[in-house]
MARVO-398874 format. One record per residue: residue in one letter; x, z negated, y negated of N, C-alpha, C, CB in turn. Coordinates in steps of 0.001 Angstrom, whole numbers, padded with zeros to 6 digits, always signed. Each point is the difference from the previous one (the first is absolute). Glycine has a CB too. Layout:
residues N
AXZYXZYXZYXZY
...
This chain:
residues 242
X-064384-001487+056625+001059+000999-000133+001201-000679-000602-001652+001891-000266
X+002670-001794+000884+001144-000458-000693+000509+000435-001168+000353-000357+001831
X+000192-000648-002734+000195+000382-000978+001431+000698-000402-001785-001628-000175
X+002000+002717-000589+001044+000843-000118+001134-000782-000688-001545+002025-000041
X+002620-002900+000731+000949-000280-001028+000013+000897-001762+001345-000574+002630
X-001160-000487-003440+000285+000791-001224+001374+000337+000065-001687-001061-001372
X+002092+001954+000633+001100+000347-000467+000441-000800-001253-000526+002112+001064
X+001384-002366-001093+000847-000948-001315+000663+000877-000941+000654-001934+001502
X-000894+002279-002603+000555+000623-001299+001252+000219+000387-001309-001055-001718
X+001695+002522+001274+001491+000033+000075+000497-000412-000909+000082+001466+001075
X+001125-002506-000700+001199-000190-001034+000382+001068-000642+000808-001535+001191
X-000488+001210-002653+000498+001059-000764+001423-001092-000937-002975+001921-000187
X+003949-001363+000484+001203-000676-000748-000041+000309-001576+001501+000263+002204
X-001604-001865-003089+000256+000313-000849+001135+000416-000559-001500-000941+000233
X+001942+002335-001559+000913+000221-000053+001133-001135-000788-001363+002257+000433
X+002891-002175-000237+000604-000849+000066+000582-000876-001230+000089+001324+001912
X-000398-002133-002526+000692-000458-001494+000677+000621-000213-000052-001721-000090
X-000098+002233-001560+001656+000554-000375+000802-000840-000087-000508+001517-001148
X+001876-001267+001404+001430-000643-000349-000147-000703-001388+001416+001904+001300
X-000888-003297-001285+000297-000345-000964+000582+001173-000827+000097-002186+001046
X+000597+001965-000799+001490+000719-001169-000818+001541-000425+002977-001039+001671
X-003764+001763-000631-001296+001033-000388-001139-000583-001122+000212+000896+002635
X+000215-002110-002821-001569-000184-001029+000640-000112-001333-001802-001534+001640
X+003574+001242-001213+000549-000293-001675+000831+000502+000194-000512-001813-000947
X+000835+003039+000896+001287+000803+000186+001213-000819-000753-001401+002414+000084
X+002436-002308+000602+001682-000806-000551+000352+000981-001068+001230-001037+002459
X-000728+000668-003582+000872+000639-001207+001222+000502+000346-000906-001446-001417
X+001124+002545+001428+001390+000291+000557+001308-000322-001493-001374+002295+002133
X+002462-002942-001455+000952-000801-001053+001261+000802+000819-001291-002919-000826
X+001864+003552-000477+001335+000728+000313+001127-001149-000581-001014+002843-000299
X+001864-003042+001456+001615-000855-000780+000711+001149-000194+000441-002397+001291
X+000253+002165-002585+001339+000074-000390+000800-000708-000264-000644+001157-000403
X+001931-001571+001230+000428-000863-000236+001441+000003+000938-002448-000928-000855
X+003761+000966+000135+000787+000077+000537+000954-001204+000778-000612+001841-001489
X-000056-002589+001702+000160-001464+000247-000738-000244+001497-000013-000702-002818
X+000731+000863+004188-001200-000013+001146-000776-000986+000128+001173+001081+001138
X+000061-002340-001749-000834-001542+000602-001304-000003-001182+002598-001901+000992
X-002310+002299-001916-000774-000244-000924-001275+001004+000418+002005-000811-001802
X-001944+002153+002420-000897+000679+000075-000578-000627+001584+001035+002155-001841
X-000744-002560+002556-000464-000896+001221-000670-001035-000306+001665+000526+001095
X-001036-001748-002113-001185-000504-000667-001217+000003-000425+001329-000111-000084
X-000773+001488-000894-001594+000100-000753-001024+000796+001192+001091+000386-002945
X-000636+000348+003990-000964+000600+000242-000498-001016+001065+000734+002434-000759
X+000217-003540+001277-001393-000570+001181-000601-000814-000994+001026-000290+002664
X-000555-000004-004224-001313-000788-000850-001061+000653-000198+001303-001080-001164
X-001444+002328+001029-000587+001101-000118-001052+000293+001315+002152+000697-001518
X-001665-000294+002204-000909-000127+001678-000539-001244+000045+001526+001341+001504
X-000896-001987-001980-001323-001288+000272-001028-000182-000285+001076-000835-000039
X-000982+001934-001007-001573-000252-001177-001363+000585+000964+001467+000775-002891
X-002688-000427+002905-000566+000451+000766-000919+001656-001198+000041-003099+001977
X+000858+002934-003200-000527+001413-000614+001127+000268+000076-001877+000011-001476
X+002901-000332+001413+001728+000879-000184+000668+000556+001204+000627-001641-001741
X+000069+003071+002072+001077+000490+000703+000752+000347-000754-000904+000523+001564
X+001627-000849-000845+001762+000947-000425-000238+001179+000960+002190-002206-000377
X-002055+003362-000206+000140+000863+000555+001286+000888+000017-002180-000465-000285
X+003271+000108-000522+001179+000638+000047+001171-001425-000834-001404+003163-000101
X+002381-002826+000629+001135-000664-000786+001204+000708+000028-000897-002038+000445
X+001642+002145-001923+000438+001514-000407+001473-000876-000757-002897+002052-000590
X+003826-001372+000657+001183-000875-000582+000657+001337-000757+000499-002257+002092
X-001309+003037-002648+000549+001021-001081-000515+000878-000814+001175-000189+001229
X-001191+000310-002358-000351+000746-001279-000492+001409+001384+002211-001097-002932
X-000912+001655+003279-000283+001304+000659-001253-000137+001031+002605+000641-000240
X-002778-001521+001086-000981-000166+001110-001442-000238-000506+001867-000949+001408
X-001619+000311-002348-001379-000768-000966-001032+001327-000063+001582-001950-001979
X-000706+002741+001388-001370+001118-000754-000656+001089+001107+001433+000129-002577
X-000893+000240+003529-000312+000267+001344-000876-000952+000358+001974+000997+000521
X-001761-002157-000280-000581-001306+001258-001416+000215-001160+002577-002503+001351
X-001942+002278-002628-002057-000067-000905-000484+001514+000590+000354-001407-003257
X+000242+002640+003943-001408+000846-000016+000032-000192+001378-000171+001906-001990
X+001011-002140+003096-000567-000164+001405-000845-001026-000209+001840+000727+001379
X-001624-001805-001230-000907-001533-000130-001211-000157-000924+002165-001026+000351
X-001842+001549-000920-001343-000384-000986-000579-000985-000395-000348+001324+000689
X+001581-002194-001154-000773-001463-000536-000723-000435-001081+001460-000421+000940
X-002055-000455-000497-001040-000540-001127+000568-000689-001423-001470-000479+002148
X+002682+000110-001518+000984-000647-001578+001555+000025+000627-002049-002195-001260
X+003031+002313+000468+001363-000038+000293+000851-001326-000707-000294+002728+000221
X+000703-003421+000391+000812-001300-000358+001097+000686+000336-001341-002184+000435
X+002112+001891-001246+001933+000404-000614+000528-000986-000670-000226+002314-000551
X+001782-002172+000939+000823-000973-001040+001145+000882-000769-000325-002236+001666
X+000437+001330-002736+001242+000738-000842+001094+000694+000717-000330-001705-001552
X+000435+000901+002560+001534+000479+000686-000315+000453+001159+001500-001587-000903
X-001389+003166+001050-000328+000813+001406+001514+000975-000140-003384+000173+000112
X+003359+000255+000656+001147+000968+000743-000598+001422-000836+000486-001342+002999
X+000679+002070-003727-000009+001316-000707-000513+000130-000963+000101+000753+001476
X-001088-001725-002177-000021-000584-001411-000289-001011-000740-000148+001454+000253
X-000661-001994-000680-000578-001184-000429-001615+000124+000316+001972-000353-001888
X-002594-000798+001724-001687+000050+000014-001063+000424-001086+000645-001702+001296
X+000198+001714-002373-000325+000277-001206-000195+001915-000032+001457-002662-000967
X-000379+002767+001554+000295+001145-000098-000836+001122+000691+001982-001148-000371
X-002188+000481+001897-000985+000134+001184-001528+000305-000871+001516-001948+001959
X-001759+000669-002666-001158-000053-000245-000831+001328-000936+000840-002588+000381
X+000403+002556-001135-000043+001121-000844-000515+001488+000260+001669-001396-000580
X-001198+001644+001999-000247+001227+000760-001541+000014+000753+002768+000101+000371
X-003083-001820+000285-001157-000006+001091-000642+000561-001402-000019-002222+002399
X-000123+001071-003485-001205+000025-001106-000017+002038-000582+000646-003524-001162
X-000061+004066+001389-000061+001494-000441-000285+000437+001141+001509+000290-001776
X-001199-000584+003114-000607+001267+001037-001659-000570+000923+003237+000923+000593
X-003242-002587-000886-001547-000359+000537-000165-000966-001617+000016-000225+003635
X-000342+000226-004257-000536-000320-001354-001198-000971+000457+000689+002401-001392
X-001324-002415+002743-001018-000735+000097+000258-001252+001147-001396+002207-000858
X+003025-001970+001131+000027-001130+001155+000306-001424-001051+001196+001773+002454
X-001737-002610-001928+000720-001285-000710+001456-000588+000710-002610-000724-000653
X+003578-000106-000292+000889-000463+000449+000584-001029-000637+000046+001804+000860
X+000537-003008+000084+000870-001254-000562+000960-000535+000289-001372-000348-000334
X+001877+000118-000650+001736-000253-000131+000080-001364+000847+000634+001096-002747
X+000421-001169+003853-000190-001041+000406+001693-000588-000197-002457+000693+001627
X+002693-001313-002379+002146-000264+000122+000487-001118-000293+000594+001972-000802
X+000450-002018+000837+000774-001127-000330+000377+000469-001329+000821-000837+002319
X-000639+001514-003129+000165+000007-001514-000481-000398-000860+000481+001124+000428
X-000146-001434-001185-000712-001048-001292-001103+000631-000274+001937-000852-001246
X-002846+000435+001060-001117+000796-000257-000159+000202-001837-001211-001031+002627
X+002251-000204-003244-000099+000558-001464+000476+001312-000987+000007-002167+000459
X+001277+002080+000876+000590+001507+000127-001177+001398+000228+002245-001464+001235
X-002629+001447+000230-000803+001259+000516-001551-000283+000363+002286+000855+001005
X-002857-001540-001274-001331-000325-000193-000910+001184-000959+000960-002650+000276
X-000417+003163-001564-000236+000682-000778+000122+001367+000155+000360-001753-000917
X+000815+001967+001485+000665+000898+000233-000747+000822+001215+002052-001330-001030
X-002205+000272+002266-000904+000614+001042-000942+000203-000295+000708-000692+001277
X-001896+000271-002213-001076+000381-000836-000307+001408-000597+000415-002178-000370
X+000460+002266-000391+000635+001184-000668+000082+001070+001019+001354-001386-001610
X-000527+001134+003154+000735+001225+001024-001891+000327+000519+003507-001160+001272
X-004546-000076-001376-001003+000421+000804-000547-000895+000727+000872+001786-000005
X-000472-003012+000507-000553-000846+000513-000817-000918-000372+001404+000570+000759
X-001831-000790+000284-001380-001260-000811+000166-001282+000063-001694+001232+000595
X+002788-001388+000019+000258-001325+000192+001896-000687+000174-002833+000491+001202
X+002822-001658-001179+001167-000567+000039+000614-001306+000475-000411+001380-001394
X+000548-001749+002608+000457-001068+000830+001298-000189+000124-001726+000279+001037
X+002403-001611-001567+001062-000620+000879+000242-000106+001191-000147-000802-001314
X+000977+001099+002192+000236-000412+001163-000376-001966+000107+002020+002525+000136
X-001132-002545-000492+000110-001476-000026-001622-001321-000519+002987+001255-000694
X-003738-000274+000234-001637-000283+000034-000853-000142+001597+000123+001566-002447
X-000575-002354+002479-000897-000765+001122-000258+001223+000598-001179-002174-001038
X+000951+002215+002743-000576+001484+000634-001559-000251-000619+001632+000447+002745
X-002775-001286-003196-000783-000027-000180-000584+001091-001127+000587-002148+001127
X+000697+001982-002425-000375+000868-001249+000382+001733+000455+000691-002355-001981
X+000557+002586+002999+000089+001523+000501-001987+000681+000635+003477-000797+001103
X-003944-000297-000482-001035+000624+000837-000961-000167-001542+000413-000788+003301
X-000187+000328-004151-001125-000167-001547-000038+001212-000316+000544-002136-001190
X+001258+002098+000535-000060+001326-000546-000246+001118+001090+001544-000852-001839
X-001286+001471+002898-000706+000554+000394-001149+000567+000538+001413-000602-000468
X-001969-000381+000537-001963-000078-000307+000032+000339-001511-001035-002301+001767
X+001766+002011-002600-000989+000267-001343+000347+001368-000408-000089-002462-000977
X+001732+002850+001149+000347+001693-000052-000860+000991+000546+002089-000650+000178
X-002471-000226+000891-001261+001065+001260-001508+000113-001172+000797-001537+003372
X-000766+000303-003731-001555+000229-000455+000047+000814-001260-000907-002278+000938
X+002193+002751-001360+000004+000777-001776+000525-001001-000530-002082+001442-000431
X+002278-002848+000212+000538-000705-000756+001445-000204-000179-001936-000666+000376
X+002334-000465-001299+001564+000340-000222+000277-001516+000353+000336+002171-002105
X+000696-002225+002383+000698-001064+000212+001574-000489-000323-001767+000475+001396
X+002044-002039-002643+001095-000275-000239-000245-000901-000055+000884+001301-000666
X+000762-002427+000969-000698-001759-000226-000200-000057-001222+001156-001381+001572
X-001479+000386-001925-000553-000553-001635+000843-000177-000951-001476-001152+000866
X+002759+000854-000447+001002+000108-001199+000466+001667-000427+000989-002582+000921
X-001144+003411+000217-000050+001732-000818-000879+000292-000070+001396+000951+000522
X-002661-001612+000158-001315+001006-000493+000173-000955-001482-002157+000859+002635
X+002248-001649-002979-000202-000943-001558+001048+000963-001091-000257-003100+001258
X+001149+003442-000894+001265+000597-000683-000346+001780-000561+001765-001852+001908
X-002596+002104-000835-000749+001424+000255-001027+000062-001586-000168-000130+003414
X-000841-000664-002812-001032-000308-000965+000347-000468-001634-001090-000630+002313
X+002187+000128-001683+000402-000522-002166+000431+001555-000487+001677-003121+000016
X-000786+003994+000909+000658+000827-000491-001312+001181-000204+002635-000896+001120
X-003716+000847-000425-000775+001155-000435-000578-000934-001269-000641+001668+002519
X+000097-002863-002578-000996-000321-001053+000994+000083-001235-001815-001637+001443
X+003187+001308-001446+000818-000103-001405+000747+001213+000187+000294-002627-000464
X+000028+003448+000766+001011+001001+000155+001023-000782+000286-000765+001696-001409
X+001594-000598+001535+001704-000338+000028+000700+000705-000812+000038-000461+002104
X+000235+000065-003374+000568+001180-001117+001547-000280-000131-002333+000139-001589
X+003001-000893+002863+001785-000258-000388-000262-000481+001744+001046-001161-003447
X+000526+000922+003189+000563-000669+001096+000377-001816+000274+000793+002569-000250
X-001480-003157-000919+000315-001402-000391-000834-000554+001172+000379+000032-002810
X+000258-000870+003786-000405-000889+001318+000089+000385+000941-001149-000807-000747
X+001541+002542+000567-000057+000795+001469+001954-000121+000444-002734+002326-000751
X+002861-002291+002058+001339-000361+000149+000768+001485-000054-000540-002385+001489
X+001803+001878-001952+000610+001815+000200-000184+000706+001099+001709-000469-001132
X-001921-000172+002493+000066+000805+001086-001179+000726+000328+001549-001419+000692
X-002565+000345-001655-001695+001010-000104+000391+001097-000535-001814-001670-000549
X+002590+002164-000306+000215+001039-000988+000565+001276+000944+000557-001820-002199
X-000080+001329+003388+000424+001108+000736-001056+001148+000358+001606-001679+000831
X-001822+003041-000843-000497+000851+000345-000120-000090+001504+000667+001034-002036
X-001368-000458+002909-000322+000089+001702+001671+000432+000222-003175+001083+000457
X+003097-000342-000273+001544+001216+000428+001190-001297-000737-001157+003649-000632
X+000855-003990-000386+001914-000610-000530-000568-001720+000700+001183+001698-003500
X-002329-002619+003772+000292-000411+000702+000149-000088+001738-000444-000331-002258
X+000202+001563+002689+000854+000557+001626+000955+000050-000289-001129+001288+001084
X+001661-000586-001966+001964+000202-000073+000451-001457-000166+000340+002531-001508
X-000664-003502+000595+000411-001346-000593+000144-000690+001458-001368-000100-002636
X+000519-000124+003364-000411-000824+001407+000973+000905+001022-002965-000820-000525
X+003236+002240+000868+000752+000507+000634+001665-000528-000467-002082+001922+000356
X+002339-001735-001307+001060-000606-000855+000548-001231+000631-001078+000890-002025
X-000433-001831+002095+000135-001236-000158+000539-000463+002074-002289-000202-002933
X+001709+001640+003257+000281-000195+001990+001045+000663+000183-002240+000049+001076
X+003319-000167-002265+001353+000919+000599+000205+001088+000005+000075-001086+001080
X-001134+002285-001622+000467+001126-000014+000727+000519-000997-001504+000105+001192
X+001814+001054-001070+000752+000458-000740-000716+001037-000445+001859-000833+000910
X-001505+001814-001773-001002+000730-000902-000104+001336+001010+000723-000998-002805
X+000586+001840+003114-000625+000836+001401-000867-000571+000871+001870+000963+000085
X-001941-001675+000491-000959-000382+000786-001160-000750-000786+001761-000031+001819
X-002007-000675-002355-001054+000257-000824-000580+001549+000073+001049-001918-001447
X-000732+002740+000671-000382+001419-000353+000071+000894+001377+000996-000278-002581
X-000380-000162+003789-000622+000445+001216-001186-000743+000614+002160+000779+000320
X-002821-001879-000866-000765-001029+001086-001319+001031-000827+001440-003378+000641
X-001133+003097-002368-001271-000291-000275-000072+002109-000851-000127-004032-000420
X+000543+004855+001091-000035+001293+000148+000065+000310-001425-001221+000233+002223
X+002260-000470-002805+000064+000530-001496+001834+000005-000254-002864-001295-001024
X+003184+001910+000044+001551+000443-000071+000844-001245-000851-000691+002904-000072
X+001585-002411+000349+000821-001386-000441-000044-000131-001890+002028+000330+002564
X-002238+000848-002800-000094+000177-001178-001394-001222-001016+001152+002886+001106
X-001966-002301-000113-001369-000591-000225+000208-002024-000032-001353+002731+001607
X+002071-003290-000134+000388-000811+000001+000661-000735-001153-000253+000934+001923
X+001307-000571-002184+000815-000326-001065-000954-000231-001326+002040+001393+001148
X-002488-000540-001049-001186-000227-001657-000619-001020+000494-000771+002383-001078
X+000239-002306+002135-001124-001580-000169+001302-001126-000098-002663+000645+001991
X+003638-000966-001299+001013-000866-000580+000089-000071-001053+000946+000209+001295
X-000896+000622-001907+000341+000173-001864-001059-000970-000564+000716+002856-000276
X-001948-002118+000608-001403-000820-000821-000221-001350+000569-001373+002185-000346
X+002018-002513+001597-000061-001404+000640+000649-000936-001263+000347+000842+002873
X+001173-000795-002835+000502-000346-000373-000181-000183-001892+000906+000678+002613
X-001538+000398-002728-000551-000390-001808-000582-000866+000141-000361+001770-001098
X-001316-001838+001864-000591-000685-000342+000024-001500+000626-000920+002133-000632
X+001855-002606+001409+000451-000623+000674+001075-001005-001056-000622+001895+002135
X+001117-000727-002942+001571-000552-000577+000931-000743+000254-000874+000285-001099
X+000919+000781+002046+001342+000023+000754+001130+000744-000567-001313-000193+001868
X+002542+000190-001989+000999+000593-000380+000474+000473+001237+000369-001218-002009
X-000051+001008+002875+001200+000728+001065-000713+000010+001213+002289-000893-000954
X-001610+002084+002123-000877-000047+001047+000360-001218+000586-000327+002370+000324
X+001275-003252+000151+000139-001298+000486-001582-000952-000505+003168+000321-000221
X-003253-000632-001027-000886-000265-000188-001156+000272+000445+001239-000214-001112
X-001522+001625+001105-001825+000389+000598+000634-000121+001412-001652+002130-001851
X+002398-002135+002708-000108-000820+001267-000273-001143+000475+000976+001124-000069
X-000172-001936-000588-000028-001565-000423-001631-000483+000051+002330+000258-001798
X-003017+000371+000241-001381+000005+000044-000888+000189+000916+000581+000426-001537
X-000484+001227+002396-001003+000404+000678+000432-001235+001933-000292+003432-001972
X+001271-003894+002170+000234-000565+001045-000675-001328+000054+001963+001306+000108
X-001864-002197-001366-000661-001031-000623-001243+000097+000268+001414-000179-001551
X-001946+001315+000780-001677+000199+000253-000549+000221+001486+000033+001144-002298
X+000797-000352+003272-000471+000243+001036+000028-001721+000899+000857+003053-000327
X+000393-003631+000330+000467-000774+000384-001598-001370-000997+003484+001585+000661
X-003816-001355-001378-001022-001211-000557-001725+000652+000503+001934-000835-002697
X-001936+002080+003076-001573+000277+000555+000166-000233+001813-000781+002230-002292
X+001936-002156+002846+000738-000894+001368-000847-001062+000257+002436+000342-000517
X-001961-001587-000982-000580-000961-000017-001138-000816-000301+001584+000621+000092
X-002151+000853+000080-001627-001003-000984-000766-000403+001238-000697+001664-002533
């Protein structure tokens, strides 16, 4: 009797690998940054990484706080200098309306100046522009993981000032002494404005303006407004050059 061909097992397709990028989901990274080349930079350094996206790039105080509830990023990188206020200022608002997003200062400003200061507004961290792209992708791995991040000469400056206090102003420079708000007016000052416009950019009355001039100029000691121009143009004109 002939024998009945067998039948051969049906193929069954195994189902298909997950996606890379499905096994380690990407961190979503919001820019702020009013600077395009600079925000074109950072974000194809950024896409390169294989945990990091950019998922938005934002060139204003006003757009910022919107773009954090459409987008929903995992951390927000900002710089001092954005369109309709400062970063400091920005920060001030994300840290009161998401209290749990992390964020880092990324600028060209002295960091002996606003290092502290951005600390203070809420952020966890603090980068030079002018620092290697290697330490931007550090600090943002370490902001992501809960940690903080400053180079070693302010994280060192940080640490003396919590272990000894700071009970005066002896080593700190006068321009440290500036308050958030009187140094925006000092640096606006220092880009040519004039005090109406000042008190139209940064939404407060001329009245208000004028007083922070006043307290500039004390603690500054300065005598005449020529002078606190002189000064604040100098200063803008020397963080230019760092």
């Amino acid at each position: 009797m002939a024998k009945t061909a067998s039948k051969s097992p049906s193929t069954v397709s195994a189902p298909p690998p997950p996606p890379a990028a499905a096994a380690t989901a990407k961190r979503r990274v919001l820019i702020v940054d009013d600077h395009p080349i600079f925000r074109n930079g950072i974000t194809q350094l950024i896409n390169h990484e294989l945990d990091l996206h950019v998922c938005g790039e934002i060139c204003s105080a006003a757009q910022a706080l919107s773009a954090v509830e459409e987008l929903k990023p995992d951390i927000i990188v900002l710089d001092i200098s954005i369109q309709g206020t400062n970063g400091i200022e920005l920060m001030k608002s994300v840290r009161a309306l998401h209290p749990q997003l992390p964020a880092l200062m990324v600028s060209m400003h002295d960091e002996s100046i606003y290092a502290e200061r951005a600390l203070r507004a809420g952020a966890r961290g603090y980068v030079m522009k002018a620092a290697p792209s290697e330490k931007v992708i550090e600090a943002i791995r370490r902001v992501l993981g809960g940690g903080l991040y400053l180079s070693e000469a302010i994280g060192g400056r940080l640490l003396d000032t919590f272990l000894n206090g700071r009970t005066n102003n002896v080593g700190t420079s006068t321009i440290e002494q500036l308050s958030d708000r009187e140094i925006e007016v000092f640096r606006a000052v220092g880009e040519g404005r004039g005090t109406r416009e000042i008190a139209r950019t940064l939404f407060l009355s001329v009245k208000t303006v004028e007083t922070h001039r006043a307290h500039i100029k004390e603690k500054l000691q300065l005598k005449t407004a020529p002078e606190l121009v002189r000064a604040a143009v100098e200063w803008v004109n020397s963080e230019a050059n760092l």
